[in-house]
C-alpha positions as CSV (number, residue, x, y, z in Angstrom):
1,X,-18.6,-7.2,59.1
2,X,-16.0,-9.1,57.8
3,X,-13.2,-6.5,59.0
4,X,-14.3,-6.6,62.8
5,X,-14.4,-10.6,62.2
6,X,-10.6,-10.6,61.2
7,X,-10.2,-8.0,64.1
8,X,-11.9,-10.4,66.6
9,X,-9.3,-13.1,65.1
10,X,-6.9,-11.1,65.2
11,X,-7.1,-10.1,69.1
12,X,-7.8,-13.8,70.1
13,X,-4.1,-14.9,68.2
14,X,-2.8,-12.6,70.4
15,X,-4.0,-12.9,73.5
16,X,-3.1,-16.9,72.9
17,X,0.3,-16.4,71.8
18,X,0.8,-14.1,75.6
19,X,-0.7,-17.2,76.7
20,X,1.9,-19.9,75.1
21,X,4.5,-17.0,76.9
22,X,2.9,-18.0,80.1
23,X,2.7,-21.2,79.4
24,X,6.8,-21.4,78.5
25,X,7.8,-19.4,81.8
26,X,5.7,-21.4,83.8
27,X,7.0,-24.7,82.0
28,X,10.8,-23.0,82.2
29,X,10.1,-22.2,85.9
30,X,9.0,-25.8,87.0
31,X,11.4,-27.5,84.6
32,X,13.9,-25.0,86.9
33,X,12.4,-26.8,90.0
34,X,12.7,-30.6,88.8
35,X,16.4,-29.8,87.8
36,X,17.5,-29.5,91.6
37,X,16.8,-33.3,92.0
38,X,17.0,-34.7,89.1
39,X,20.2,-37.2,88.3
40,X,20.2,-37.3,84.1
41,X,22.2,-41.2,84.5
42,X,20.5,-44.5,83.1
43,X,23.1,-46.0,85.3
44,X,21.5,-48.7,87.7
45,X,20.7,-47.3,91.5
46,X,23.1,-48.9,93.9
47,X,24.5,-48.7,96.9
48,X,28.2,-47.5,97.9
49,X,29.3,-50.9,98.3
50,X,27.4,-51.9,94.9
51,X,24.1,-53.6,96.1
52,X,21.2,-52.5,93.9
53,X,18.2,-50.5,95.4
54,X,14.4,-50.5,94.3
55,X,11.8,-48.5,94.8
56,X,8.9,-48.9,97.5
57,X,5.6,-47.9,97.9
58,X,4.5,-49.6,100.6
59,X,6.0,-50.6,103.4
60,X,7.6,-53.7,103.9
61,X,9.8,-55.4,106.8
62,X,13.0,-55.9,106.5
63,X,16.4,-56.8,107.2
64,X,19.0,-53.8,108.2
65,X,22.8,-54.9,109.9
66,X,21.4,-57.6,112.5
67,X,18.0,-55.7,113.0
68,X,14.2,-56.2,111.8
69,X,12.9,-53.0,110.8
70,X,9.4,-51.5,108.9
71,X,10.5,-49.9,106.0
72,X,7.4,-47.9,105.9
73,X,6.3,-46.2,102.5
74,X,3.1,-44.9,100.5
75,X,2.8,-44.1,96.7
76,X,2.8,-40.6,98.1
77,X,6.0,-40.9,99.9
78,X,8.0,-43.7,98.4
79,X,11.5,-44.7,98.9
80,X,14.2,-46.7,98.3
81,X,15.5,-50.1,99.7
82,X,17.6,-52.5,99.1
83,X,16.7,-54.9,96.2
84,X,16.3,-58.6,96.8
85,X,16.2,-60.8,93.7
86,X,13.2,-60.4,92.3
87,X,13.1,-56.7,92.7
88,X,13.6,-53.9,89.9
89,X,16.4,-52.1,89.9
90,X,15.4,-48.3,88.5
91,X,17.8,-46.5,87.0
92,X,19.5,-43.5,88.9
93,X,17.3,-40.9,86.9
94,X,14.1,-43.3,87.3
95,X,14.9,-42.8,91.3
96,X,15.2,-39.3,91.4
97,X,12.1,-38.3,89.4
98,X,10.1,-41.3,91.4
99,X,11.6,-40.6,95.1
100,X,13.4,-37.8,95.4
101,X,10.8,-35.3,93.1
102,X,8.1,-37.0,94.8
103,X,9.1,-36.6,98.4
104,X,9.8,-33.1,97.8
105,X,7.7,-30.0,98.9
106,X,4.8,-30.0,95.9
107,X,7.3,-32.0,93.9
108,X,4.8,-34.2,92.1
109,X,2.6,-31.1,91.7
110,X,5.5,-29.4,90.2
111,X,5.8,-32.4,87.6
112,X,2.3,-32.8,86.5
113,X,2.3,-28.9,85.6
114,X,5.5,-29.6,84.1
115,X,4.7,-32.3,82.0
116,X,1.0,-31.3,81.1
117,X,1.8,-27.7,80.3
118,X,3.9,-29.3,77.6
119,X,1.0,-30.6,76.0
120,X,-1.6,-27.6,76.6
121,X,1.1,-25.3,75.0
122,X,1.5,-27.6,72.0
123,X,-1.7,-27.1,71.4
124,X,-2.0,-23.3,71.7
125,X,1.0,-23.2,69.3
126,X,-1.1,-25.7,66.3
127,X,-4.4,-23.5,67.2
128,X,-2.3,-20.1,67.2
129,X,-0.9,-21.2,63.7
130,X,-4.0,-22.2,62.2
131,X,-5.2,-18.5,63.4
132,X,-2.8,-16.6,61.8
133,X,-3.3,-18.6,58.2
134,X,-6.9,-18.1,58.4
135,X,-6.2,-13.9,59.0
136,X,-3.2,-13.8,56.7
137,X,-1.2,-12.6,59.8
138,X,1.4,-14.9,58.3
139,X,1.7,-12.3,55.0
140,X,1.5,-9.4,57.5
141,X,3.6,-10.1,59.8
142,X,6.4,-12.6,58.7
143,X,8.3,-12.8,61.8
144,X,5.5,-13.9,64.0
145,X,4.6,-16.8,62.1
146,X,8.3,-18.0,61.8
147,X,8.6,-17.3,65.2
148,X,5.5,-20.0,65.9
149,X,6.7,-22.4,63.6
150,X,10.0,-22.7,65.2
151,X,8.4,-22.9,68.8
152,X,6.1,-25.7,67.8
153,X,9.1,-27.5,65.9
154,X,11.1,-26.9,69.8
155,X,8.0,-27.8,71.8
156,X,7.5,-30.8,70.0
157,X,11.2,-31.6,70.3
158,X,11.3,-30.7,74.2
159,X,7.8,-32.8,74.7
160,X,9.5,-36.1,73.4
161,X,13.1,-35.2,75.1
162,X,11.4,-34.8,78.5
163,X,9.3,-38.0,78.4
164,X,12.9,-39.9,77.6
165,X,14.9,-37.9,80.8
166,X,11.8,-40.1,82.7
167,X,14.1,-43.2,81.2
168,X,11.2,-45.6,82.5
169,X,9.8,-48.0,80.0
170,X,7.6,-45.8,77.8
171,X,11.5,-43.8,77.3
172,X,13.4,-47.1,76.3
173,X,11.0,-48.3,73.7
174,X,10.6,-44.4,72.3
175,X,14.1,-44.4,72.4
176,X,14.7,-47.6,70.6
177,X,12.3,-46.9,68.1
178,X,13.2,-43.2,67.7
179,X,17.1,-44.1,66.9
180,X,15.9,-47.1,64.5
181,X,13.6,-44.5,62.6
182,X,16.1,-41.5,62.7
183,X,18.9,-43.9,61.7
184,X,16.5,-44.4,58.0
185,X,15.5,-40.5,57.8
186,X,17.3,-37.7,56.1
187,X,20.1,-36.3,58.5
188,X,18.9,-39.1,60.7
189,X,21.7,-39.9,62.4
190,X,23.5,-36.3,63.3
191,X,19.7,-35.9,65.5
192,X,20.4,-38.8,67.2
193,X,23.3,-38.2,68.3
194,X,22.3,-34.8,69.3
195,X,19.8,-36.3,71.1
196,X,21.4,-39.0,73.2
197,X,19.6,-41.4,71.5
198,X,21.1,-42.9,68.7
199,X,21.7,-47.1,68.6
200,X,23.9,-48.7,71.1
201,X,24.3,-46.5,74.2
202,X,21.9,-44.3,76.4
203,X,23.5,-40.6,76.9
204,X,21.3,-39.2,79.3
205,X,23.1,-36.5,80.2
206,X,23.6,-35.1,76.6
207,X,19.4,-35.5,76.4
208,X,19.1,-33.3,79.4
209,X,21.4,-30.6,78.2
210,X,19.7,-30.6,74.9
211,X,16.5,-30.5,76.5
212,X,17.2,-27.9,79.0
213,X,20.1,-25.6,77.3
214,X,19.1,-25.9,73.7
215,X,15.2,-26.5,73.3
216,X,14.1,-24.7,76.6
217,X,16.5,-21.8,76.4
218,X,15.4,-21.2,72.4
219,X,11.8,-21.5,73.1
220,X,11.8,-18.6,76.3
221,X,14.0,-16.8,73.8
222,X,11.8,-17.3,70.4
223,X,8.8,-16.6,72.9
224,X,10.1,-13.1,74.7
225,X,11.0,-11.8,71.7
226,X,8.8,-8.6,71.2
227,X,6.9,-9.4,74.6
228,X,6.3,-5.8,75.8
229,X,4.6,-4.8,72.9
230,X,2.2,-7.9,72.6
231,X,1.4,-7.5,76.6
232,X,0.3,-3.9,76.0
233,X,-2.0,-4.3,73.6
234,X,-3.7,-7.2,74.6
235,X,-6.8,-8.3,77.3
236,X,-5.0,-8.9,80.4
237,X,-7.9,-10.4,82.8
238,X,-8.6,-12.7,79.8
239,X,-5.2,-13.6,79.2
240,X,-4.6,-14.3,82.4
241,X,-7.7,-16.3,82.5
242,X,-7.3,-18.2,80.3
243,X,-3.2,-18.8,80.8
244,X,-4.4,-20.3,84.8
245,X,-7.3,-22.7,82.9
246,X,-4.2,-24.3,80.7
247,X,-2.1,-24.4,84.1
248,X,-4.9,-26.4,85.6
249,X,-5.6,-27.8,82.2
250,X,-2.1,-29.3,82.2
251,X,-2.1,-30.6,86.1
252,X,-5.2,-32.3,85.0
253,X,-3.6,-33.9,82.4
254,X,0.1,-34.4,84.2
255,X,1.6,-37.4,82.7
256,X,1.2,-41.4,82.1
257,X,3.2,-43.8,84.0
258,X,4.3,-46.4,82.3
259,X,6.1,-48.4,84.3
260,X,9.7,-49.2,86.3
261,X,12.3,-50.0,83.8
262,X,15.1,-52.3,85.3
263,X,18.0,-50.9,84.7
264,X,20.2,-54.3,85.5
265,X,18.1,-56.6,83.6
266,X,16.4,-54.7,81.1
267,X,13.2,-55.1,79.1
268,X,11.8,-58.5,78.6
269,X,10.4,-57.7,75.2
270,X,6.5,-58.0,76.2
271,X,6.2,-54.2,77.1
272,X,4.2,-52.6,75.3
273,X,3.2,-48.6,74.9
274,X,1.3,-46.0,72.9
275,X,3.6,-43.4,71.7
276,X,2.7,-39.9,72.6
277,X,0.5,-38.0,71.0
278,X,2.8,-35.4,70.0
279,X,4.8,-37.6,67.6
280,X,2.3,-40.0,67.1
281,X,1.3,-38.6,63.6
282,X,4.6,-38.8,62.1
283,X,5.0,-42.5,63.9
284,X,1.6,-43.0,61.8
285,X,3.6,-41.9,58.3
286,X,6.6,-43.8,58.6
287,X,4.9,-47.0,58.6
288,X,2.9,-46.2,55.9
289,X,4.9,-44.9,53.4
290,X,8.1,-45.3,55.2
291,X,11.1,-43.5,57.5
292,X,13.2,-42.0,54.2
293,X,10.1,-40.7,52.9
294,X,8.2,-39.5,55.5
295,X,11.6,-37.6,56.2
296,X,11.7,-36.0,53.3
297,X,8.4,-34.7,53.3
298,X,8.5,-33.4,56.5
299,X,11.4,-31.7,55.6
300,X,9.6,-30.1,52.7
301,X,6.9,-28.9,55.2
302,X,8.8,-26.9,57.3
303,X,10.7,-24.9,54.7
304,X,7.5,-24.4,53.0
305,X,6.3,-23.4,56.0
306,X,9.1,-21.1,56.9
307,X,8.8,-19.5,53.5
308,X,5.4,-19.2,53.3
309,X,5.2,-15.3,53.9
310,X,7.9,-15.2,50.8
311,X,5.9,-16.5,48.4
312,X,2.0,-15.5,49.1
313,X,1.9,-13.1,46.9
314,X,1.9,-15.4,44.3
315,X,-0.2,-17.4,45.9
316,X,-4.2,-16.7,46.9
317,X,-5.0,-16.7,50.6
318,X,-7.5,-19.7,49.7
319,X,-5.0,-21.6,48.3
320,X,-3.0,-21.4,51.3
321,X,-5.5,-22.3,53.7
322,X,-6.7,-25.2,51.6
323,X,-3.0,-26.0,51.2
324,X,-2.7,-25.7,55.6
325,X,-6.2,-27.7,55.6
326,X,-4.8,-30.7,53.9
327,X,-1.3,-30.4,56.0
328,X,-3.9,-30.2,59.2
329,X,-5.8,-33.3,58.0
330,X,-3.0,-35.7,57.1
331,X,-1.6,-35.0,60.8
332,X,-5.1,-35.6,62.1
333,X,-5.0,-38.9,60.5
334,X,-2.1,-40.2,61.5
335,X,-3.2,-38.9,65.4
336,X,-6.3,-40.8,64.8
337,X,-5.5,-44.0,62.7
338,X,-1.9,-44.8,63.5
339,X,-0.9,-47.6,65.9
């Protein structure tokens, strides 16, 4: 009995890890899309001749040359106009995810899966680790298990990286307090500058390429590896069953708008935003016990996680799990608790 349980775990780990690959060539597919109109510049949206431009979504009349026109828009179809003075002034990569994504063929349906896939595969990858700790896959088969630590560790990264390309206001206060906290952590500072984000200037551009080139060309390669084998030897119908559920799953979820950030004037210090869920554990951690701590530790947990199948022999499988139970439940709490 409990040999056909550990097989029956064994064949549902691996029809959900070909269903994070789905999940990462669909995500790498759309992400392909949204690149063809996206501009990655926090510079503010102006005209040739420098006048600034908002966004609408309704329509409005107004002034053009010597002419009265209807400027006609819906949150469907916005577009831009240009700004009178108590108008917002998005930033160039604000504009081209709110207009130019949006007005174009199943753009906005090509986001939400985008952005929602992010998350459903996120989750895969936590449930798909958990699996292979409960069968001991992760003794067996030492390569898989690194291979899902690293994709959660780049999924995580490319969930947070894609919500700051939005550069709305959710991505200016994450930013903030991402380069305040990185600036107190271990190695802090050489991640923020990776990132784009560190104190004192907004680098789009290096964010996109880091997001695009360096996360999302790792993960389809960490993911691939070792594909044609996996895809033989799994159930197909249920696969792809169950691959189309987090697709809809993920359109479902699409994405939280927080908000027009003026890119001329800036924010006004009363915005306020939830951080996403992702990251909001470790958010939870630093202000309990700290940034330089919490770094540490989470340091600690991923090399003990990348050498777990080097030192379970010495180790019972009971004392791993309980070990993976108490990781599982501190991350629940901060998801939970934190602020």
């Amino acid at each position: 009995m409990k040999t056909e349980q550990v097989r029956g775990l064994t064949s549902l780990s691996d029809n959900l890890l070909a269903v994070a690959v789905v999940l990462v060539i669909v995500i790498g597919l759309t992400g392909a899309a949204l690149s063809f109109w996206y501009v990655p510049s926090s510079q503010p949206l102006r005209t040739a001749d420098g006048r600034g431009l908002t966004i609408l979504t309704q329509s409005r009349i107004d002034s053009i040359g010597g002419f009265v026109d209807t400027l006609r828009a819906t949150p469907q179809m916005p577009r831009t106009a240009t700004a009178r003075s108590s108008d917002i002034v998005p930033s160039q990569a604000q504009a081209s995810i709110r207009v130019d994504v949006q007005n174009a063929p199943a753009g906005g349906i090509v986001r939400r899966i985008h952005a929602g896939a992010s998350d459903v595969l996120l989750v895969v990858l936590v449930i798909l680790c958990c699996l292979l700790v409960v069968e001991g896959r992760y003794a067996r088969q030492p390569s898989t298990w690194q291979r899902l630590v690293v994709m959660t560790l780049l999924v995580l990264a490319g969930g947070w990286t894609g919500r700051i390309l939005v550069d709305d206001v959710y991505a200016e206060i994450s930013r903030r307090v991402m380069a305040h906290e990185l600036s107190q952590s271990p190695f802090g500072s050489a991640v923020a500058r990776l990132l784009g984000v560190e104190s004192g200037g907004v680098r789009l551009a290096r964010t996109a390429i880091v997001h695009v080139l360096l996360i999302g060309v790792l993960t389809l390669y960490f993911s691939l590896r070792g594909w044609r084998t996996l895809w033989d030897g799994i159930n197909k119908p249920l696969t792809l069953g169950i691959s189309a559920f987090g697709i809809a799953a993920g359109y479902a979820i699409g994405y939280a708008d927080w908000g027009v950030r003026d890119a001329v004037q800036g924010l006004h210090g009363t915005e306020k935003v939830t951080p996403w869920w992702g990251i909001q554990p470790l958010r939870a951690w630093t202000q309990w016990i700290g940034t330089e701590l919490t770094g540490y530790l989470v340091i600690a947990g991923v090399v003990a996680a990348m050498m777990l199948p080097l030192w379970y022999s010495r180790t019972s499988r009971r004392t791993v799990t309980v070990l993976c139970l108490a990781l599982a439940g501190l991350l629940l709490m901060g998801l939970l608790f934190g602020n």
